[in-house]
FIKOLZA-1660 file (N, C-alpha, C; in steps of 0.1 Angstrom, whole numbers, plus 5000, padded with zeros to 4 digits):
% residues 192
   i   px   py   pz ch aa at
   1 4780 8217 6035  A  X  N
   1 4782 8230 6041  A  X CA
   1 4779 8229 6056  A  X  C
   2 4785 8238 6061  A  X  N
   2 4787 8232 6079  A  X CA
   2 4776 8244 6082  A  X  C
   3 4775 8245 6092  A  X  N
   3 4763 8256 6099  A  X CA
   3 4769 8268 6100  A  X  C
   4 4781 8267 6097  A  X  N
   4 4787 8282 6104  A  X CA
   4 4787 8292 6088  A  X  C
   5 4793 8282 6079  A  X  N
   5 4792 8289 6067  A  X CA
   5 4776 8293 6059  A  X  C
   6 4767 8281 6064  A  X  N
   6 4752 8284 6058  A  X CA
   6 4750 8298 6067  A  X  C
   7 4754 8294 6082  A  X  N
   7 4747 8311 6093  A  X CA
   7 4755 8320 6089  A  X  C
   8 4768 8322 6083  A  X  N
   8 4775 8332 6075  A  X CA
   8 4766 8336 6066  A  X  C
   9 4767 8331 6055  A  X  N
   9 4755 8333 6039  A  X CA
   9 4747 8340 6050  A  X  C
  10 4734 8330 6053  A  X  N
  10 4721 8340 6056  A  X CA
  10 4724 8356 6066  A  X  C
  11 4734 8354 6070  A  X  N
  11 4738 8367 6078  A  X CA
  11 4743 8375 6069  A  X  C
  12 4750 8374 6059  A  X  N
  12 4751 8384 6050  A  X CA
  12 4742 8384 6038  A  X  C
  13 4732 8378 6032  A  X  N
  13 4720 8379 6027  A  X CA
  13 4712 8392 6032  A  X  C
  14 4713 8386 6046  A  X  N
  14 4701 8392 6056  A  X CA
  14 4707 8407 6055  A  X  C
  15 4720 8409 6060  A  X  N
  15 4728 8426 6058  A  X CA
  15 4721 8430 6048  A  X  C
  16 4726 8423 6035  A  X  N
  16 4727 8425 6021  A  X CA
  16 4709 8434 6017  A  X  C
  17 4703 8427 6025  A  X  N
  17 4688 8425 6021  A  X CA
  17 4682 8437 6030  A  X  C
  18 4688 8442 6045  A  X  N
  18 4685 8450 6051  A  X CA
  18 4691 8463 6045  A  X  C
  19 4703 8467 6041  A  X  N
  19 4708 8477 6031  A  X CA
  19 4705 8482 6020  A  X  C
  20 4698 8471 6014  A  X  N
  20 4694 8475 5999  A  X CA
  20 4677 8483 6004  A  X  C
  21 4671 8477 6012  A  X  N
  21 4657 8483 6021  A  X CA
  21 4659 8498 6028  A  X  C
  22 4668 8497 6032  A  X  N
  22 4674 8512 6037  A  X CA
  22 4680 8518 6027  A  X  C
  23 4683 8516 6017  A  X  N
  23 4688 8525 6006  A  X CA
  23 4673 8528 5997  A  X  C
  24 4666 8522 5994  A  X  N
  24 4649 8520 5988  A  X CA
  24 4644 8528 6000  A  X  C
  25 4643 8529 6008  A  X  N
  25 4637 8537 6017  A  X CA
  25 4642 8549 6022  A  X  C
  26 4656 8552 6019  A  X  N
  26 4660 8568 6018  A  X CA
  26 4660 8572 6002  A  X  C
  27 4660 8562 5994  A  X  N
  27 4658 8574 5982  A  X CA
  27 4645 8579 5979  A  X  C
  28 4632 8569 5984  A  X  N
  28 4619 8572 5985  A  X CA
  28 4619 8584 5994  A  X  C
  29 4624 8582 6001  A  X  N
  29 4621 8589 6017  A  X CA
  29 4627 8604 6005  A  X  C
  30 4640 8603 6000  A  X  N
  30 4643 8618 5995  A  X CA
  30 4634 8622 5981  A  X  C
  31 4633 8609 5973  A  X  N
  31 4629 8618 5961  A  X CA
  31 4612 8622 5966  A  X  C
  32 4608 8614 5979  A  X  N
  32 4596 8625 5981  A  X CA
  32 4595 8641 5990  A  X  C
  33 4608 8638 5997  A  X  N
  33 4613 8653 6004  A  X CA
  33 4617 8661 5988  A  X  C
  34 4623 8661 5981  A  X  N
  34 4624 8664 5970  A  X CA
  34 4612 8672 5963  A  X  C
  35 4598 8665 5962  A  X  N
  35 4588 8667 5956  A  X CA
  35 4587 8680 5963  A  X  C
  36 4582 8671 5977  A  X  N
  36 4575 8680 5984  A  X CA
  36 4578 8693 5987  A  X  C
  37 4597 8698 5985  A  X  N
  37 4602 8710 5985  A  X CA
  37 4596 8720 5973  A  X  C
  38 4597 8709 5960  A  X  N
  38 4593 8715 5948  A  X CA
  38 4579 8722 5947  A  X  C
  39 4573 8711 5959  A  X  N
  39 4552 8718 5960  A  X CA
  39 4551 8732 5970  A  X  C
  40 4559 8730 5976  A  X  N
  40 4563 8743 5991  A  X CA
  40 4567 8755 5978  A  X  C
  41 4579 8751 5974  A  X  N
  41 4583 8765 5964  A  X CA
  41 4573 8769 5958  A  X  C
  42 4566 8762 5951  A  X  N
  42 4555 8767 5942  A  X CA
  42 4541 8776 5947  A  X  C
  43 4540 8768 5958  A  X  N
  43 4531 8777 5966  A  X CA
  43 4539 8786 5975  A  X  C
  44 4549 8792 5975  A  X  N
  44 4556 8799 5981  A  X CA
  44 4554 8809 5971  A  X  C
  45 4558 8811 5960  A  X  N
  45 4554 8820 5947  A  X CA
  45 4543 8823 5946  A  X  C
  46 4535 8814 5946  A  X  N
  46 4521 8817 5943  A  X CA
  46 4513 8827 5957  A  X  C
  47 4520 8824 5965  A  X  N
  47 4517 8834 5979  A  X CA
  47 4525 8850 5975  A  X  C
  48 4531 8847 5973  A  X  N
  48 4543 8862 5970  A  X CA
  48 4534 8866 5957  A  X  C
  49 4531 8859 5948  A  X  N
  49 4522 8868 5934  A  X CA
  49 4508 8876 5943  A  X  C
  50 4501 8865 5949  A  X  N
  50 4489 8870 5955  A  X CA
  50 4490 8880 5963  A  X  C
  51 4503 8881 5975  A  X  N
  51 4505 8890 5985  A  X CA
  51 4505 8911 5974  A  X  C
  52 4517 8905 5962  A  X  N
  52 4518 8916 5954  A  X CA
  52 4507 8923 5951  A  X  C
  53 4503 8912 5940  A  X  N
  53 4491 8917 5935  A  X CA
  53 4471 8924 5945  A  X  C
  54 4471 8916 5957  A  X  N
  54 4463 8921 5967  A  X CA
  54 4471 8937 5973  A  X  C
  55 4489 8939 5973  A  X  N
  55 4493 8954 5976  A  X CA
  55 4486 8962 5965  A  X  C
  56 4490 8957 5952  A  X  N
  56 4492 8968 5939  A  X CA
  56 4473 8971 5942  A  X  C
  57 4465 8962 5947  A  X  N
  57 4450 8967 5945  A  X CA
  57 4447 8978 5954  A  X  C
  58 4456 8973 5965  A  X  N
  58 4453 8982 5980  A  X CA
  58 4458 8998 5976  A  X  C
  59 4469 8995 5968  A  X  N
  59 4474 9009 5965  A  X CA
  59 4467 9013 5957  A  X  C
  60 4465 9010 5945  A  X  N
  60 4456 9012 5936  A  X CA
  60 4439 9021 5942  A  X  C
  61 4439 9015 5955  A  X  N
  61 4420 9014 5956  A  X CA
  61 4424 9029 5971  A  X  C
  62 4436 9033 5969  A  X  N
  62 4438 9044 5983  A  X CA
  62 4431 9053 5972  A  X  C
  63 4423 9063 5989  A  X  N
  63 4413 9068 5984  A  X CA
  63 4415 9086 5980  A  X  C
  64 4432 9086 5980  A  X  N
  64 4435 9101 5972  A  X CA
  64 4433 9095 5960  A  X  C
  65 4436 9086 5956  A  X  N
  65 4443 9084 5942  A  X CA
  65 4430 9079 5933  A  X  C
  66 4423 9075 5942  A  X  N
  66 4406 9072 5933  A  X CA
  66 4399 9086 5934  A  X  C
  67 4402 9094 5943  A  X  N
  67 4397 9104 5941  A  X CA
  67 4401 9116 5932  A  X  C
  68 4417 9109 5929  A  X  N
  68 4425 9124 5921  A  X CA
  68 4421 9118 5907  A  X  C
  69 4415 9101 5902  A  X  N
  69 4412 9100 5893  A  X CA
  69 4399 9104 5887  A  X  C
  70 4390 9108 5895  A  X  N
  70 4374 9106 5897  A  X CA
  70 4379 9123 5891  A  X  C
  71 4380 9130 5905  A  X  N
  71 4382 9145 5897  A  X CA
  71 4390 9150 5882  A  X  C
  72 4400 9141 5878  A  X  N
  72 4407 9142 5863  A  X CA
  72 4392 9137 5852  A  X  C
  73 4385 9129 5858  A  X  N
  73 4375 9124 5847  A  X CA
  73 4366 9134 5846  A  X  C
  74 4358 9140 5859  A  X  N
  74 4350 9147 5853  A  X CA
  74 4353 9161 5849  A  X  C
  75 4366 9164 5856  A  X  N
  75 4371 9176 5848  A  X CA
  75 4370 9172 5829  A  X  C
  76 4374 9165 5826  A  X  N
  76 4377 9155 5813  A  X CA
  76 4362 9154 5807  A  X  C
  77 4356 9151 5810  A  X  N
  77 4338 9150 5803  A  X CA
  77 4334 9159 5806  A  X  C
  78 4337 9168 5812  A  X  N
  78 4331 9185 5813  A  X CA
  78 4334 9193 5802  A  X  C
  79 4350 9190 5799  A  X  N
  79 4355 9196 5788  A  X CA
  79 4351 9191 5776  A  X  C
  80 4349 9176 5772  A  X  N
  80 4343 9171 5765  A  X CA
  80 4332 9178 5761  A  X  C
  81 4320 9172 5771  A  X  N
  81 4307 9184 5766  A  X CA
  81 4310 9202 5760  A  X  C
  82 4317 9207 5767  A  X  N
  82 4313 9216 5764  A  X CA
  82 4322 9221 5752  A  X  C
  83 4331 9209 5747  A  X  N
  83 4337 9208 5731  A  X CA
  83 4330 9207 5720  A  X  C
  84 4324 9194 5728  A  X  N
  84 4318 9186 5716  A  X CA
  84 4299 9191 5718  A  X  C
  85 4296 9198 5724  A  X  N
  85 4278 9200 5724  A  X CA
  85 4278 9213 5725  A  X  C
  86 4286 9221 5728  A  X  N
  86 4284 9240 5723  A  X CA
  86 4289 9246 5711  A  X  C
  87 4280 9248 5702  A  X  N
  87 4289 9250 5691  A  X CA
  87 4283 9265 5687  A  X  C
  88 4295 9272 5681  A  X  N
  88 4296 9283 5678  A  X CA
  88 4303 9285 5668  A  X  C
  89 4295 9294 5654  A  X  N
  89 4307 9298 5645  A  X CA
  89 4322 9303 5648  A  X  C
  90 4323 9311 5659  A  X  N
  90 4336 9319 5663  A  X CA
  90 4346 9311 5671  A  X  C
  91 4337 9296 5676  A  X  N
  91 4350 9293 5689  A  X CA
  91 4351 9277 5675  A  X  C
  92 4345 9275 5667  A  X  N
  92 4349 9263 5660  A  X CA
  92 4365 9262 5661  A  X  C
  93 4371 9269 5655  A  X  N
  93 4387 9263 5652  A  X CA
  93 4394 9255 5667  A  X  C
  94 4390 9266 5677  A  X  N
  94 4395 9267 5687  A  X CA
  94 4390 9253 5695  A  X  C
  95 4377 9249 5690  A  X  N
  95 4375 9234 5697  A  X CA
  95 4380 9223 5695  A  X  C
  96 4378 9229 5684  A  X  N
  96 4387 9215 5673  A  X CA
  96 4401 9212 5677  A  X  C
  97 4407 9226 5680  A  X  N
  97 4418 9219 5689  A  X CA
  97 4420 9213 5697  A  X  C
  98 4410 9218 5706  A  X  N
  98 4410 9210 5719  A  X CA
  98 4400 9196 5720  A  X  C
  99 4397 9191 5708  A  X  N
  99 4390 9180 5706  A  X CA
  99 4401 9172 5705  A  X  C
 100 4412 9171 5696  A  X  N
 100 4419 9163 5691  A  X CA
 100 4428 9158 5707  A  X  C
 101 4428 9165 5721  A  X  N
 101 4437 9161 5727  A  X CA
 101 4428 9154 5737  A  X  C
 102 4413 9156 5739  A  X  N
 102 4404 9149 5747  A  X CA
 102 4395 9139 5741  A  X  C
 103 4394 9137 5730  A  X  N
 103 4383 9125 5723  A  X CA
 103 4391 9118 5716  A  X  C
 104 4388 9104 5712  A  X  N
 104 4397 9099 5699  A  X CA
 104 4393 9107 5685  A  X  C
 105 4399 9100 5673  A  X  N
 105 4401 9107 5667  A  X CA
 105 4386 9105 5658  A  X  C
 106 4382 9093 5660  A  X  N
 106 4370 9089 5655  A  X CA
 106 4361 9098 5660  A  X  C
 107 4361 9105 5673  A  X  N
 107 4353 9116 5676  A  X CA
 107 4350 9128 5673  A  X  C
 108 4368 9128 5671  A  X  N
 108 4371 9143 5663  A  X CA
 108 4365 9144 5651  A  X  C
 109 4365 9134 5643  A  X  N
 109 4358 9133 5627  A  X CA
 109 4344 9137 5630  A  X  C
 110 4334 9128 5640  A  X  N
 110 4323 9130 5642  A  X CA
 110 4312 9139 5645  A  X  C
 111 4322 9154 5654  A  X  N
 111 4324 9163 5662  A  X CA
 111 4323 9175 5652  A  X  C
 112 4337 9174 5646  A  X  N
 112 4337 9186 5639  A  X CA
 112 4345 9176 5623  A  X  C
 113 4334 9181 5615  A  X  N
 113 4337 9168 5602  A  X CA
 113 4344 9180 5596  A  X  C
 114 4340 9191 5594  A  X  N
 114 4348 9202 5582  A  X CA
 114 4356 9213 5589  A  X  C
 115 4362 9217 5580  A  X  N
 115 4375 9231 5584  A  X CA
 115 4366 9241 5587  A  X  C
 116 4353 9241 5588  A  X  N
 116 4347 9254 5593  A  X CA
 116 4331 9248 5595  A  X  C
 117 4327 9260 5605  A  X  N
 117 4311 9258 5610  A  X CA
 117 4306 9260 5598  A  X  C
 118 4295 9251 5595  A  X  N
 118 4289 9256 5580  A  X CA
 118 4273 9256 5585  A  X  C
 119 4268 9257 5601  A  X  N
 119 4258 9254 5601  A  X CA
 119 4254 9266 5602  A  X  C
 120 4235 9271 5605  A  X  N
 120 4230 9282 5608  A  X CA
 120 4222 9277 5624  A  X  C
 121 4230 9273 5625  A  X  N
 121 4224 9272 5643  A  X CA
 121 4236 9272 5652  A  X  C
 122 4233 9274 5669  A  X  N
 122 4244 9274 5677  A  X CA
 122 4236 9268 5688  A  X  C
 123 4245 9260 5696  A  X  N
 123 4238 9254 5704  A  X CA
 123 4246 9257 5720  A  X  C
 124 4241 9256 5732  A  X  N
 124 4246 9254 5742  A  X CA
 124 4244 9240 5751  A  X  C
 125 4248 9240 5764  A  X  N
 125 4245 9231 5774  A  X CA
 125 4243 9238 5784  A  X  C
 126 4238 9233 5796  A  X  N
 126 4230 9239 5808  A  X CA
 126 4229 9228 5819  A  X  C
 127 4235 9230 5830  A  X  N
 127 4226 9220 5843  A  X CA
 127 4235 9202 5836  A  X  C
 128 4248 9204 5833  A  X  N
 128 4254 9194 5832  A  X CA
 128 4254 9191 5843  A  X  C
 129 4258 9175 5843  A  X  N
 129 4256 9169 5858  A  X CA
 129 4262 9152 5853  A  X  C
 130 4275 9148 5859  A  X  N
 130 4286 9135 5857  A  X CA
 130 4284 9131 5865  A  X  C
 131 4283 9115 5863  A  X  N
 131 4283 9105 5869  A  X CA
 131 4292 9092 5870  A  X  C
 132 4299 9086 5878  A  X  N
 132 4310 9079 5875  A  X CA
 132 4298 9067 5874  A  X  C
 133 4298 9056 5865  A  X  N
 133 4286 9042 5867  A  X CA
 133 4299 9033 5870  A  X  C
 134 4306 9034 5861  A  X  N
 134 4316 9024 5866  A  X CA
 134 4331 9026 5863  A  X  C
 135 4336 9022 5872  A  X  N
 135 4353 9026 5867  A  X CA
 135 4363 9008 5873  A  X  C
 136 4371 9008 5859  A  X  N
 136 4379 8998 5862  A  X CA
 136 4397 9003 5859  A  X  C
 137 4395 9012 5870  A  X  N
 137 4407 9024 5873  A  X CA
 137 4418 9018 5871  A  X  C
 138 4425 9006 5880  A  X  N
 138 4433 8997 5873  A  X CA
 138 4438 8997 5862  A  X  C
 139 4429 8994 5853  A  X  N
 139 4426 8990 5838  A  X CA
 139 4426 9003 5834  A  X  C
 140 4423 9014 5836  A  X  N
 140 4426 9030 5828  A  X CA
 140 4412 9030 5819  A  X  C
 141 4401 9026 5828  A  X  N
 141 4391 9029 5818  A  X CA
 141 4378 9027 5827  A  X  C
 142 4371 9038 5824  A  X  N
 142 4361 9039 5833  A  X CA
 142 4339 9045 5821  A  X  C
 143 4337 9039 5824  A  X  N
 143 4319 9043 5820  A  X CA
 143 4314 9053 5827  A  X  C
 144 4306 9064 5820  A  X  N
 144 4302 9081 5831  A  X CA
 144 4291 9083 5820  A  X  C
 145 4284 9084 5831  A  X  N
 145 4270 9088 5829  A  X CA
 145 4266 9106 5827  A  X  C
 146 4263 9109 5817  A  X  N
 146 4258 9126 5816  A  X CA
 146 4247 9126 5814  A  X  C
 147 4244 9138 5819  A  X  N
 147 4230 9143 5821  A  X CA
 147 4232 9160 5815  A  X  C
 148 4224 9164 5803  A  X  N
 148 4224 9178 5806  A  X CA
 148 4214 9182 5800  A  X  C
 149 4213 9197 5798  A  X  N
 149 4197 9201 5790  A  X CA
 149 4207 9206 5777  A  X  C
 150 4205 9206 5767  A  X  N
 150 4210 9211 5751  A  X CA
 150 4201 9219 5745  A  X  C
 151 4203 9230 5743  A  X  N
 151 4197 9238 5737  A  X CA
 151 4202 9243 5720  A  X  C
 152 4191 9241 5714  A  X  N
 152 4192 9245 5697  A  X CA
 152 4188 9260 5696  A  X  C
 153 4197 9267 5690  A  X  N
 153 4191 9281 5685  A  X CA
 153 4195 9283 5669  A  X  C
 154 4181 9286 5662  A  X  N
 154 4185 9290 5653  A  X CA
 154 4188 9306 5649  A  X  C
 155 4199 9306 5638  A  X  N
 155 4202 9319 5635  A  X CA
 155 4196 9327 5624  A  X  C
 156 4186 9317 5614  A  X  N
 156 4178 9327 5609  A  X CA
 156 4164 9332 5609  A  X  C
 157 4162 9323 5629  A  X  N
 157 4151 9334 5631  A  X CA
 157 4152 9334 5648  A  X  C
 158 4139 9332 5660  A  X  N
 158 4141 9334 5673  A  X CA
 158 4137 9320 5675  A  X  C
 159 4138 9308 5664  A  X  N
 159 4137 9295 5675  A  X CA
 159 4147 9288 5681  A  X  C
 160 4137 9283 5697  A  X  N
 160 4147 9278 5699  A  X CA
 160 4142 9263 5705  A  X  C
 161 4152 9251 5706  A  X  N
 161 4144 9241 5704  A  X CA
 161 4154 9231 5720  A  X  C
 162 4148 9234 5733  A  X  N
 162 4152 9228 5745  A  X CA
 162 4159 9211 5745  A  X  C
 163 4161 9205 5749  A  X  N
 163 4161 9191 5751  A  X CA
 163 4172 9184 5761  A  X  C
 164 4163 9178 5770  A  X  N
 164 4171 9167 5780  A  X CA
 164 4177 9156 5775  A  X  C
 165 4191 9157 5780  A  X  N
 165 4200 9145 5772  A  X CA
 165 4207 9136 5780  A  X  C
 166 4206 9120 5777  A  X  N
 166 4215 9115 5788  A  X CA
 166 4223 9105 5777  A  X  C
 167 4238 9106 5787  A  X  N
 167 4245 9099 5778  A  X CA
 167 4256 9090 5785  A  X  C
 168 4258 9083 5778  A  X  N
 168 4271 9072 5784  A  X CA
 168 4281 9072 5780  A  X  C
 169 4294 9076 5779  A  X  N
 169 4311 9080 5778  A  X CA
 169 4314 9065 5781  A  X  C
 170 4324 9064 5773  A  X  N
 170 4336 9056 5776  A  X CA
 170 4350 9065 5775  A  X  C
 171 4353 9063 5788  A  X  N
 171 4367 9071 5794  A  X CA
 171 4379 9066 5797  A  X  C
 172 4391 9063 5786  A  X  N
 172 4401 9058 5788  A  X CA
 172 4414 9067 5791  A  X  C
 173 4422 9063 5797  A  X  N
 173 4437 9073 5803  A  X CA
 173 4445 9062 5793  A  X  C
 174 4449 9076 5787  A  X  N
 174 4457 9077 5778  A  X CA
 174 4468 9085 5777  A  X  C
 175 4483 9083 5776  A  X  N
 175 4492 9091 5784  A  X CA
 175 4489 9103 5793  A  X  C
 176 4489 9098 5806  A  X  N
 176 4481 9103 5817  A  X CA
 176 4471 9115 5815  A  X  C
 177 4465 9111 5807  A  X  N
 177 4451 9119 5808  A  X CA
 177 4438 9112 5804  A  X  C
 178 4428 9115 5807  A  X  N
 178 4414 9110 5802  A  X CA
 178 4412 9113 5789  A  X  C
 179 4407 9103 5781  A  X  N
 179 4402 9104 5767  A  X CA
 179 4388 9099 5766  A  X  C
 180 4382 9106 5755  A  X  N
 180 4361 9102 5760  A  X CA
 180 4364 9096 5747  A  X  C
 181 4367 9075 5744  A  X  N
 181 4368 9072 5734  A  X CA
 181 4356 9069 5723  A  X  C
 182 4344 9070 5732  A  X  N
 182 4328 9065 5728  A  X CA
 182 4321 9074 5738  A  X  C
 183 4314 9072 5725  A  X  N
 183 4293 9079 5734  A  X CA
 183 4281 9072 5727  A  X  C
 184 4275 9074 5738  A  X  N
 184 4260 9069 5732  A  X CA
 184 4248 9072 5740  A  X  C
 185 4239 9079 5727  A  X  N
 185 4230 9087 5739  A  X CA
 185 4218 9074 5746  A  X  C
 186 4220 9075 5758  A  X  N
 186 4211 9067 5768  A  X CA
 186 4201 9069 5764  A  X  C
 187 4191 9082 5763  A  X  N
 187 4180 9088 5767  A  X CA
 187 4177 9101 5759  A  X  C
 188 4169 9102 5749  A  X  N
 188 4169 9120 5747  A  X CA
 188 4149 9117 5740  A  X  C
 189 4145 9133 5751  A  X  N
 189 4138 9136 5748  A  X CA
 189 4130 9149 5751  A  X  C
 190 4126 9154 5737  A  X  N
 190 4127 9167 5734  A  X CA
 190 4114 9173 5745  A  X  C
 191 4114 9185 5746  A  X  N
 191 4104 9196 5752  A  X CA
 191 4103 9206 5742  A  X  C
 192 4092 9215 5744  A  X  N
 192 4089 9222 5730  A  X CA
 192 4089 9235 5736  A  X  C
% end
């Protein structure tokens, strides 16, 4: 072989060898622009969920709308108490109505168990006083603290029997209204 055909060969080896390196080095070069687009998108989404979700809280946390919730609640546990802790032979039926659309039902049962007052006492409330402890408004459900004085009277003679009560609500919105789904008394102790 003469020199011109061996310096042919290694000059096209050498092309051969430099093309196939430039093609290895743009598919590298793309399938990692490739990735890298796929890592950008993803954190591009993940920016747009966070941005959303940081609005829906900001809206969420405006302070008409915590405050139009705050005032729906304690209107809502005011009604509650004075459903479910004043009882009276003559307004029974009429609470019981208005139980079934503010308590669950399990409360309703608990509240008023029979078709009629069958007791000989009547009781009131006094010096109520709600407290929001915690609310996860978001979520449609919030914890409220009560305070009130409950009074026992009996009807077959002049006693009557005082007592300070505290208690803890669970408060869920329930086609847009507050429902008191639980209670449990915190605190109760009698005076004579």
């Amino acid at each position: 072989m003469n020199k011109r055909t061996l310096f042919s060969l290694f000059l096209i080896l050498l092309i051969t060898i430099t093309a196939f390196n430039v093609y290895v080095q743009y598919t590298a070069s793309n399938d990692q622009l490739q990735a890298e687009i796929k890592h950008l998108k993803q954190e591009n989404q993940q920016v747009i969920k966070e941005r959303n979700s940081l609005k829906q809280t900001l809206n969420e946390q405006d302070p008409s709308k915590i405050q139009k919730h705050h005032e729906a609640i304690v209107d809502q546990v005011s009604l509650f108490i004075k459903t479910a802790f004043v009882h009276k032979k003559e307004t029974y039926q009429e609470r019981k109505k208005i139980a079934n659309s503010i308590m669950s039902k399990e409360l309703v049962n608990t509240f008023f168990p029979t078709e009629m007052y069958e007791r000989e006492t009547k009781t009131s409330v006094d010096n109520v006083e709600v407290f929001i402890k915690t609310g996860n408004l978001p979520n449609n459900h919030a914890t409220v603290l009560v305070r009130l004085t409950h009074t026992l009277y009996s009807l077959q003679g002049d006693q009557k029997q005082v007592s300070p009560v505290f208690l803890e609500l669970s408060v869920q919105l329930q086609e847009d209204h507050w429902v008191v789904t639980d209670f449990k008394a915190v605190r109760k102790e009698k005076n004579g």
